[in-house]
N, C-alpha and C positions, 0 to 999 in steps of 0.2 A: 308815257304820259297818261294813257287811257287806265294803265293798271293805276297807276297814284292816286286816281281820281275816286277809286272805289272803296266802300269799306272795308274793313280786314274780314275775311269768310265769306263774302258774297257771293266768291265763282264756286266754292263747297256748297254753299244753300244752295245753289242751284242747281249741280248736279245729285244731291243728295234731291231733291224735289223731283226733276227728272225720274230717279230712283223709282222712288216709292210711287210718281204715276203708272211707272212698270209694272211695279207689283202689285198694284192694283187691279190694271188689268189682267195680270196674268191670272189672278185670284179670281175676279168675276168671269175671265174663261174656265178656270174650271168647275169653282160654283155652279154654272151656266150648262156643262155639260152633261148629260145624263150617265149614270150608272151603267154598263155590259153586265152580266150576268155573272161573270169569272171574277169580277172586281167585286163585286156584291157577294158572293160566297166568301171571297179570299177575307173581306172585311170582316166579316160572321165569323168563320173560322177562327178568325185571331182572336177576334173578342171572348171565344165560348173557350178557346184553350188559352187565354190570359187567365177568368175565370176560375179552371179546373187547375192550372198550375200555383193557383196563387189559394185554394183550396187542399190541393191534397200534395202536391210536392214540397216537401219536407227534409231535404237529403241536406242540410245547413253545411253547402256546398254549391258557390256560385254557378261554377262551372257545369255540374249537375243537373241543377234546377234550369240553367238556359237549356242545355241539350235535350232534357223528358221535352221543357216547353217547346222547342220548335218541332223536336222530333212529334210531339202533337199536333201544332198546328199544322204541319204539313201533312199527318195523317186525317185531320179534319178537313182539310181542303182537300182532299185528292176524293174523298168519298163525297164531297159536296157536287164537286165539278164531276163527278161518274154520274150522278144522279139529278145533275140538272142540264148538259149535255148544253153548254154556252153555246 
């Protein structure tokens, strides 16, 4: 009787509403938390070897072009975190 009485999607609005208060909050905790110093290299690292890979890798070869890429960024972070000693 109680379901009859409701509109058709109500009990969806409402957990899709639930939802998104989740994520909200989950969002304003990490907005909210500060940066470590491992996490702030790793971030630099990616950006500066996206950068160089999207500059000078050329191998017109997906496969390739990901492997220099990461095999850089990983190289760019291991000398970051040697050097800033999180």
């Amino acid at each position: 009787m109680f379901r009859q009485s409701l509109p058709a999607g109500t009990a969806r609005r409402g957990l899709t509403a639930l939802a998104s208060i989740a994520a909200m909050d989950q969002l304003r905790t990490v907005l909210g938390s500060r940066l470590d110093v491992g996490t702030a290299v790793t971030l630099a690292s990616l950006a500066i070897a996206f950068v160089i890979a999207e500059q000078l890798y050329k191998f017109h070869s997906f496969t390739l072009e990901t492997v220099a890429f990461l095999a850089t960024w990983w190289i760019l972070r291991r000398a970051g975190l040697f050097f800033t000693k999180p």
